[in-house]
C-alpha positions as CSV (number, residue, x, y, z in Angstrom):
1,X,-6.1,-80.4,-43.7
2,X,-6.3,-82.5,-40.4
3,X,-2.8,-82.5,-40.0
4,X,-2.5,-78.5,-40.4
5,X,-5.2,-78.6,-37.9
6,X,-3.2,-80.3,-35.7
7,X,-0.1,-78.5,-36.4
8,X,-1.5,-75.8,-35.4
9,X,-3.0,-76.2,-32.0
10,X,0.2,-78.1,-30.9
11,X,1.7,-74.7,-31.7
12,X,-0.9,-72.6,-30.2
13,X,-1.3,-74.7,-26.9
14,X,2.1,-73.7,-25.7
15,X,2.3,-70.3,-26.8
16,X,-1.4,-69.0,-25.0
17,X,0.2,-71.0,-22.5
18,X,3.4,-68.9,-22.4
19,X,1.4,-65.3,-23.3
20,X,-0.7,-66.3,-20.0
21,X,2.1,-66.9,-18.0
22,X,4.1,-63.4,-19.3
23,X,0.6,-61.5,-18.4
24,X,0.6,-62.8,-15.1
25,X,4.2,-61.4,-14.5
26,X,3.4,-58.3,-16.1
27,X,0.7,-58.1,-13.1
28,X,2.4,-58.8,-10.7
29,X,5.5,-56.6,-11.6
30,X,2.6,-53.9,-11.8
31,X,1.5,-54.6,-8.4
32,X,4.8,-54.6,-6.8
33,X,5.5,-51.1,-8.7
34,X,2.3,-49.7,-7.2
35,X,3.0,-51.3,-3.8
36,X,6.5,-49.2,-3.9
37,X,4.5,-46.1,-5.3
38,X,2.1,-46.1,-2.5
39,X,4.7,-46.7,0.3
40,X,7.0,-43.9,-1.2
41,X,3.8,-41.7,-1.4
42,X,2.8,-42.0,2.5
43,X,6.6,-41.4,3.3
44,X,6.6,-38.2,1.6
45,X,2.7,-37.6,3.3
46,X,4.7,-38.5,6.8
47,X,8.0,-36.4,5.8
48,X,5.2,-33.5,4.7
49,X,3.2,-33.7,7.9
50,X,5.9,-33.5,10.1
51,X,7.8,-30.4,8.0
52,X,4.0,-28.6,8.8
53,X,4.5,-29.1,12.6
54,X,8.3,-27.8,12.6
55,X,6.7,-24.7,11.0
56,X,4.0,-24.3,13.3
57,X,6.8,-24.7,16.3
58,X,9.2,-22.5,14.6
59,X,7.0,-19.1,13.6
60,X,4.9,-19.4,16.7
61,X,5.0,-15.8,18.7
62,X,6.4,-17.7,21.7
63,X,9.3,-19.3,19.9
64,X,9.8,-15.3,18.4
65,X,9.9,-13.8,21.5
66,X,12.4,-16.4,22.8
67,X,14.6,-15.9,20.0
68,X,14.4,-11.8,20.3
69,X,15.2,-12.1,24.0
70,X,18.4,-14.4,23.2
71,X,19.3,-12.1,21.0
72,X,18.8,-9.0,23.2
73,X,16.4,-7.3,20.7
74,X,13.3,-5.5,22.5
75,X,10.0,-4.1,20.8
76,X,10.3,-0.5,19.5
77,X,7.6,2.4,20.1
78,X,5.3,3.3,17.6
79,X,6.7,6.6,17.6
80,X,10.4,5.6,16.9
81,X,9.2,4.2,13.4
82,X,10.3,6.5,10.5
83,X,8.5,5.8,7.1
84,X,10.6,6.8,3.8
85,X,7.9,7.6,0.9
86,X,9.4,7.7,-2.7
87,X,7.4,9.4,-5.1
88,X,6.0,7.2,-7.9
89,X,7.2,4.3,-5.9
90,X,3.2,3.1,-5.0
91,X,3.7,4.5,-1.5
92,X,0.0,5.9,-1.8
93,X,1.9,9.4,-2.6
């Protein structure tokens, strides 16, 4: 019985030896991968901040007018507007 006893903890030694090794690389291989994940995250945030301010530039009413005057187009009266109802079409007939 003493010698199973023994057996067995000469095996056991080495192997929660070897399962507490593995768990520490698991850990760290998780930390690495959420490392990456939270780098890759604030690139996108950066990529998505800086998308926000080309919009902001691009539709403001100065950058419009800019782009209407390059292109020779000028503001028409209200009067030169003609507005096409169709019946049934949810025009407010």
């Amino acid at each position: 019985m003493k010698r199973l006893l023994v057996v067995i903890m000469l095996i056991s030694v080495p192997a929660l030896l070897f399962l507490n090794i593995w768990q520490g690389y698991r850990f760290w291989e998780t930390e690495r991968y959420i490392a990456r994940m939270q780098d890759e995250q604030q690139q996108w945030f950066e990529e998505n901040k800086l998308m926000i301010v080309n919009i902001a530039v691009a539709s403001s009413p100065a950058r419009i007018s800019e782009l209407a005057r390059d292109l020779g187009l000028k503001k028409i009266d209200q009067q030169d507007i003609v507005r096409v109802r169709i019946p049934g079409r949810g025009n407010n007939d």
